[in-house]
ROKOLKE-796080 format. One record per residue (C-alpha): residue number from 1; residue in three letters; x, y, z. Coordinates in pm, whole numbers. Each point is the difference from the previous one (the first is absolute). Example, Ala and Ser with C-alpha at 12.3 -4.5 7.8 and 13.67 -1.06 7.14 Angstrom:
2
<n 1 res ALA X 1230 Y -450 Z 780> .
<n 2 res SER X 137 Y 344 Z -66> .
! end
This chain:
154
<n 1 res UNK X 594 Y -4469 Z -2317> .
<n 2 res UNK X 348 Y 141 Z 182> .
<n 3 res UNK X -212 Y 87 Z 314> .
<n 4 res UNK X -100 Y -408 Z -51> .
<n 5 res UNK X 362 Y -99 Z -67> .
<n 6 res UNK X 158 Y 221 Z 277> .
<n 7 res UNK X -288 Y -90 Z 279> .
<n 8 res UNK X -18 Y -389 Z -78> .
<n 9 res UNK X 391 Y -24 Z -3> .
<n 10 res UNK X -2 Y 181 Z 359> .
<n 11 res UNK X -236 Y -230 Z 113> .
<n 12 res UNK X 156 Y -286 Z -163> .
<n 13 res UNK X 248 Y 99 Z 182> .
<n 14 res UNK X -127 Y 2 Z 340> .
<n 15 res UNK X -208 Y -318 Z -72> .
<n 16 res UNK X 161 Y -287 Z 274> .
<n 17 res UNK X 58 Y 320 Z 276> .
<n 18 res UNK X -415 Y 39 Z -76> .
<n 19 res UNK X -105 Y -331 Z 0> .
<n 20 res UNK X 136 Y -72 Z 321> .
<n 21 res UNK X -69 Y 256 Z 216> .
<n 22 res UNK X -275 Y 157 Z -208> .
<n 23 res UNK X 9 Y 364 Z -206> .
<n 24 res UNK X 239 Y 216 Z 106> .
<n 25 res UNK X 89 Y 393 Z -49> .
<n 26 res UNK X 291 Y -10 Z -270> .
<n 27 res UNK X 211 Y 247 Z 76> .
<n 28 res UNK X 227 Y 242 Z -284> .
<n 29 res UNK X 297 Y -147 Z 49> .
<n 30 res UNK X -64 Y -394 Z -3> .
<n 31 res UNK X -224 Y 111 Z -345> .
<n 32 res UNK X 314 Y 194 Z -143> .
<n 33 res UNK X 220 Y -286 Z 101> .
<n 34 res UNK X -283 Y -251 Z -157> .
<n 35 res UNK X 7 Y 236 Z -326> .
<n 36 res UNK X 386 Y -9 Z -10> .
<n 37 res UNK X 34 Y -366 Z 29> .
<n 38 res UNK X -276 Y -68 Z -298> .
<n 39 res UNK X 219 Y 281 Z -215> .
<n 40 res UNK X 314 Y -201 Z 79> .
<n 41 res UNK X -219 Y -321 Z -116> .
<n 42 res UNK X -92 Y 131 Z -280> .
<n 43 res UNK X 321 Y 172 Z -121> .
<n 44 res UNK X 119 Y -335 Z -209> .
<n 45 res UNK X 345 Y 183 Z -92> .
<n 46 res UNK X 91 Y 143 Z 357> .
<n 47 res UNK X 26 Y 340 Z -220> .
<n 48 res UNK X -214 Y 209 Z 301> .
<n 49 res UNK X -248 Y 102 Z -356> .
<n 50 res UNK X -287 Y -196 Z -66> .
<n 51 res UNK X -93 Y -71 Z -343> .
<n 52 res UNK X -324 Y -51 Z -117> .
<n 53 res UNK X 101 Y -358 Z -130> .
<n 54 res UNK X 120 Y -80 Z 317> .
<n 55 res UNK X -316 Y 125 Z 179> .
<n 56 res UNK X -203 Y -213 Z -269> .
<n 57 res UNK X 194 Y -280 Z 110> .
<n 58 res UNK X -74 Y 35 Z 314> .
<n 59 res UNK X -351 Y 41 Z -22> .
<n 60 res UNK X -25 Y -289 Z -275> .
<n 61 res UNK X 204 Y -220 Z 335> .
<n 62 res UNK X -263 Y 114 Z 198> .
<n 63 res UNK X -270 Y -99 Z -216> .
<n 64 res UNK X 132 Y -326 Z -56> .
<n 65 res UNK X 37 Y -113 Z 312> .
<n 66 res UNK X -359 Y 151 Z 130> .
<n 67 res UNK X -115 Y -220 Z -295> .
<n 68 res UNK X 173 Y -322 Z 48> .
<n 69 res UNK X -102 Y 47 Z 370> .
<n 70 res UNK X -384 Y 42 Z -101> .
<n 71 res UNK X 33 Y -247 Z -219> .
<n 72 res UNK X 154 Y -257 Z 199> .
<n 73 res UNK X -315 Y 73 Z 232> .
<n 74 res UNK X -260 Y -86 Z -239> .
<n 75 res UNK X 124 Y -278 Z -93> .
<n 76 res UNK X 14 Y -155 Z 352> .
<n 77 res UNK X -356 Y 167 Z 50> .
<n 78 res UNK X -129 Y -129 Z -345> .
<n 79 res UNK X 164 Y -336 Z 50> .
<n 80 res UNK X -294 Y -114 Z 198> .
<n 81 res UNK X 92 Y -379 Z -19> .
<n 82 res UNK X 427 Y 29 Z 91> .
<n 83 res UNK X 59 Y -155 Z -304> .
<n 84 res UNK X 219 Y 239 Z -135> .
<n 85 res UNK X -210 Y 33 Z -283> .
<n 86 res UNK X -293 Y 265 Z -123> .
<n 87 res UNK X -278 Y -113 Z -166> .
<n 88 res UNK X -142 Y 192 Z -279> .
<n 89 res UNK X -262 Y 161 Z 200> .
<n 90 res UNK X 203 Y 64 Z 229> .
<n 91 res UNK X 288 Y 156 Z -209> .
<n 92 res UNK X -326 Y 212 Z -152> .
<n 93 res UNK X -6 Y 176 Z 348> .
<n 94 res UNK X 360 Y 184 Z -25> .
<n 95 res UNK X 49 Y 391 Z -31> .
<n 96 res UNK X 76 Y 85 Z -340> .
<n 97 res UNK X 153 Y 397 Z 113> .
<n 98 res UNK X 363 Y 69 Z 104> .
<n 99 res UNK X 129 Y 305 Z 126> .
<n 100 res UNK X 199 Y 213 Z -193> .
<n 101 res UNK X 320 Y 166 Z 62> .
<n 102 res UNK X -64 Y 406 Z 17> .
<n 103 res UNK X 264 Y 256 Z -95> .
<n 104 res UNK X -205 Y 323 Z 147> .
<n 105 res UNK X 230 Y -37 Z 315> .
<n 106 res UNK X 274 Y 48 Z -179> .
<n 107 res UNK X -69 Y 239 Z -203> .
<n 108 res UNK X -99 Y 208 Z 322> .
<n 109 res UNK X 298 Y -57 Z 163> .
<n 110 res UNK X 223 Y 88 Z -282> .
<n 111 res UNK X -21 Y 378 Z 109> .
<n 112 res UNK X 292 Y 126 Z -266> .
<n 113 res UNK X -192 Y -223 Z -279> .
<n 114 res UNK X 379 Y -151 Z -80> .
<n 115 res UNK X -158 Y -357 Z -7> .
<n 116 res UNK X 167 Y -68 Z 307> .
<n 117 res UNK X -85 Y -15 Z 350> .
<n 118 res UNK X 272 Y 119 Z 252> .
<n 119 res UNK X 33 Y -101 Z 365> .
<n 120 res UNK X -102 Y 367 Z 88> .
<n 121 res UNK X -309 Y -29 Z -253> .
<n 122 res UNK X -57 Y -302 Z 187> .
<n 123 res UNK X -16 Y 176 Z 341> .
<n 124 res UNK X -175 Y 286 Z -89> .
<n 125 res UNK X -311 Y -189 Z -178> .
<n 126 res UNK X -56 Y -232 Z 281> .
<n 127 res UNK X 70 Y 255 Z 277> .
<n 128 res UNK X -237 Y 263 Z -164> .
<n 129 res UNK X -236 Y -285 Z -35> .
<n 130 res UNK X 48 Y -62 Z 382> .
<n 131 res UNK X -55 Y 322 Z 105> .
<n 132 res UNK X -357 Y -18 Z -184> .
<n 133 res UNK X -92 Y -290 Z 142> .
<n 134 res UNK X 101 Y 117 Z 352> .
<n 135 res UNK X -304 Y 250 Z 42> .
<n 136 res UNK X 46 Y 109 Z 357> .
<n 137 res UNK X 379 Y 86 Z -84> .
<n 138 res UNK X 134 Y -190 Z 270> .
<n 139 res UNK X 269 Y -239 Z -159> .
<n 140 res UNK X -187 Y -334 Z 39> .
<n 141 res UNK X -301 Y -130 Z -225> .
<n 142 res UNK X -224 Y -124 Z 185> .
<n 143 res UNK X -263 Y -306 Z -109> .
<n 144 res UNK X -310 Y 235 Z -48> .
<n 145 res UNK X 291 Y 279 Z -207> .
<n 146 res UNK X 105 Y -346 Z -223> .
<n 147 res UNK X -381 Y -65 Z -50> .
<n 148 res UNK X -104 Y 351 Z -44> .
<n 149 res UNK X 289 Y 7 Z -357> .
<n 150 res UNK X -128 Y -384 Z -110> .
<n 151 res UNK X -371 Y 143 Z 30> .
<n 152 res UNK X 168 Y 283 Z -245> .
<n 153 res UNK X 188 Y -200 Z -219> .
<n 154 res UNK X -308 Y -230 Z -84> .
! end
């Protein structure tokens, strides 16, 4: 799951520079600058330590919003007549699963086990993670390097 966390939120990152000009290497530094912007997201207080509650509440955020957003979808997809209304069948038709928030990347980050994660934890997790993703060792992952870890991660 943190390879999954770390790779989609580099990606997620990257998404509108992608989708315009289509995939692009992603080199070290814009992914440690990516990696230290979602830490400073995440860290609620400002304290430079991330808790696990706040990394919880981030991931619950997350969550939410991917589910409002997919849910908002099938209703205007289920909605086959615009009225603003679902029938019963079609209501019968909905997902019943949500995703669920997943503390394993915390827990891996929290090197010192203090229940904490520290700017420097921070760094060190998703530059380590980085550097095994970046198989040819030359500072930028590459689109067949991302593919290669979400193959792995599966």
């Amino acid at each position: 799951m943190f390879r999954t966390f770390v790779l989609a939120l580099a990606l997620l990152s990257f998404a509108p520079a992608i989708a315009q000009t289509g995939p692009q290497p992603l080199p070290r530094a814009r992914f440690q600058a990516a990696m230290a912007e979602e830490f400073k997201q995440v860290d609620a207080d400002k304290d430079g330590q991330l808790t696990l509650t706040e990394v919880e509440t981030s991931q619950k955020a997350a969550i939410e919003a991917r589910v409002r957003a997919r849910n908002t979808a099938l209703f205007t997809r289920l909605d086959a007549d615009k009225s603003g209304q679902i029938s019963a069948d079609e209501f019968a038709a909905l997902p019943t699963t949500a995703p669920r928030a997943d503390s394993s990347v915390f827990l891996r980050l929290d090197s010192d086990k203090d229940g904490k994660v520290s700017a420097a934890e921070h760094a060190a997790g998703t530059t380590a993670k980085f550097n095994r993703i970046d198989a040819n060792k030359d500072g930028i992952i590459s689109l067949a390097e991302a593919k290669a870890e979400a193959t792995q991660s599966r």
